[in-house]
Each structure stands twice: as structure tokens, then as C-alpha cells.
C-alpha positions in Angstrom: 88.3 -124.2 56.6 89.7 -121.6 58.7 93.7 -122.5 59.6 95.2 -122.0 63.5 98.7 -120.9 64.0 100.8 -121.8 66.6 104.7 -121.3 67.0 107.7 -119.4 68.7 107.4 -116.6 65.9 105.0 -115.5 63.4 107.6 -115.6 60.3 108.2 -119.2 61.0 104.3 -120.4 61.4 103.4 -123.1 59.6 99.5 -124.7 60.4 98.4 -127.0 63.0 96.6 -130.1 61.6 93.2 -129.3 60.5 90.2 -129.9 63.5 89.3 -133.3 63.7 86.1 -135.2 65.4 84.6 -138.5 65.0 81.1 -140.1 65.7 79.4 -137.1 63.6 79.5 -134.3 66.5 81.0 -131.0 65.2 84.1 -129.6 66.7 83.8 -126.6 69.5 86.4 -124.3 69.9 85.6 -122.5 73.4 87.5 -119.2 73.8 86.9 -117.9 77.8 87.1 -114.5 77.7 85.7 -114.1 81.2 86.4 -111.2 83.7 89.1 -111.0 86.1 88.6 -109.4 89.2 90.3 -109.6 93.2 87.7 -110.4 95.8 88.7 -109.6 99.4 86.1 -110.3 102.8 86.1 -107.0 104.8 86.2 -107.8 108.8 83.0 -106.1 109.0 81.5 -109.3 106.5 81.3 -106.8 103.4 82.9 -108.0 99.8 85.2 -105.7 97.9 85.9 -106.8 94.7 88.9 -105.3 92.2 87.8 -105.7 88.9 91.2 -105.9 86.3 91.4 -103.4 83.1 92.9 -106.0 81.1 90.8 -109.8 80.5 92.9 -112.4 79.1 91.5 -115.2 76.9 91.6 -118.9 77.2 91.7 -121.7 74.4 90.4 -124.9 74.4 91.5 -126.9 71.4 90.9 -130.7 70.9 92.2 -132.8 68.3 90.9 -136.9 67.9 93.2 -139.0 65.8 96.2 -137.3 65.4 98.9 -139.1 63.9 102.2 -139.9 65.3 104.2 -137.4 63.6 101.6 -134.7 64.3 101.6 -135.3 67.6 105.4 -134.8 68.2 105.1 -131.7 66.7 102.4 -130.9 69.5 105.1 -132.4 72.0 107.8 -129.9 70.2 105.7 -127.1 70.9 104.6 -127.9 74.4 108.5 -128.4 75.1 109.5 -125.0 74.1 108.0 -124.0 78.0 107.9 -120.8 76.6 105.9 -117.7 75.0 104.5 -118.9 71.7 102.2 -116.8 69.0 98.8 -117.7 68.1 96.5 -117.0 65.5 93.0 -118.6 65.6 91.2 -117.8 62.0 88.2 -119.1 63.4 88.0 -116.0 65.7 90.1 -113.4 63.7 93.0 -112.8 62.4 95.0 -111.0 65.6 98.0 -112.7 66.6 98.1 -112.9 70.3 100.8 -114.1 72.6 100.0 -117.7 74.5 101.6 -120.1 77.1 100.6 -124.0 77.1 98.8 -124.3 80.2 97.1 -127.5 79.8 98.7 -130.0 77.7 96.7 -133.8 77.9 96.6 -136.9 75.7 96.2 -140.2 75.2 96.5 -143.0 72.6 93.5 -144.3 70.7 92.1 -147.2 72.2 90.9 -150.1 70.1 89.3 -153.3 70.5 92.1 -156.0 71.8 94.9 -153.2 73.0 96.1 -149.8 71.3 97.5 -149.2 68.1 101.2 -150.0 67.6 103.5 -146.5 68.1 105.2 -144.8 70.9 105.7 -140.7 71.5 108.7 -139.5 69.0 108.8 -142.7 67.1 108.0 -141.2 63.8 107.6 -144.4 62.1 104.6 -145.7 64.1 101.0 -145.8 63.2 99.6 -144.6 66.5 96.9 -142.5 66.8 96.8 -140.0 69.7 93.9 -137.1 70.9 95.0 -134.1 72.3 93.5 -131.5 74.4 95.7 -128.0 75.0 95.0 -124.9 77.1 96.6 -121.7 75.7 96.8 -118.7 78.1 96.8 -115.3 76.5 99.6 -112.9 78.1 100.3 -109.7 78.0 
């Protein structure tokens, strides 16, 4: 399986925990790499648009059943409110420079109440899923 790389610097990298899905559907890893262009209304009704030289791309990665531990090392990275290098070997092998821009979770849910753990205790149990957004910058 192909490994994605996410830290402050590319010497210190280790691997994020390996895709995970459940109920048999296969993982999607999204990568918007859509144009960016300026659109501005003319007073005579007429559209001008700008269209950018440079396109960033946009991540969408989704883990189901992380463990505790795992996902305060998600938390970790998300606190570092900074620029952080990717590497995404199921695209290629470029490292790119990202920001967290979307950062949501929530505990696994089971019958009778949620599974025993809280965020940065590392001796729970819990299980958490995790979506992030990573921003490419330039």
C-alpha cells in the first residue's frame, strides 16, 4: 500500500496510519486540482474573468477507526497552525507544502453510548474518524 507523509519537515517524516474504511466500500482520496480564476461584473453587464498561472491542489483524506493514540498525533499536527510537508504516494512522490484547512472528527458511536477514551488520553480505547483538508501553498 502506498504510504502518506505528513510533518513539519521532510527529514523527520514518519507515516500517517494506513487508509482505513469499513462496511466493504473502498477508500477515495479526492485531490481538487481545479482552476483558479477572479471574476469581476463590468457596469455595462459583461463578465471578465482573470484566470491564475498557478492552481493549487486540495486534499481530502478520511480515516474511520483511528485509535486514540493515532489520533493525538492528528491533533499534534493540526496544532502546529503552521506550514507542514506532504507526500501523497498514492499520487506521486513530489513533496508539496500544505496548511490544515479543514480539520473534523468524531468518536465512534456504538450501540448503548461511545466507547470509553477522551482526546490526549493515551491510555483509552476510543476510536475516532477523521476528515482533514490540506491546502497546497506556494
Amino acid at each position: 500500500m502506498a504510504e502518506i507523509y505528513l510533518e513539519l519537515t521532510p527529514a523527520a517524516t514518519v507515516a500517517l496510519p494506513p487508509l482505513r474504511w469499513i462496511n466493504g466500500a473502498a477508500p477515495t482520496l479526492p485531490i481538487d486540482y481545479s482552476k483558479q480564476m477572479e471574476r469581476a461584473g463590468m457596469l455595462s453587464g459583461a463578465q471578465r474573468f482573470h484566470i491564475k498561472s498557478e492552481h493549487p491542489r486540495r486534499w481530502t483524506l478520511v480515516w474511520e477507526m483511528l485509535t486514540s493514540d493515532e489520533f493525538a498525533d492528528f491533533l499534534t499536527l493540526n496544532g502546529y497552525n503552521q506550514e507542514l510537508h506532504f507526500q501523497n504516494n498514492w499520487e506521486d512522490m513530489t513533496w508539496r507544502h500544505v496548511v490544515i484547512t479543514g480539520f473534523q472528527y468524531d468518536p465512534v458511536v456504538k450501540l448503548g453510548g461511545c466507547f470509553s477514551g477522551h482526546v490526549g488520553d493515551s491510555a483509552s480505547v476510543g476510536r475516532w474518524n477523521l476528515t482533514i483538508t490540506l491546502d497546497e501553498v506556494s
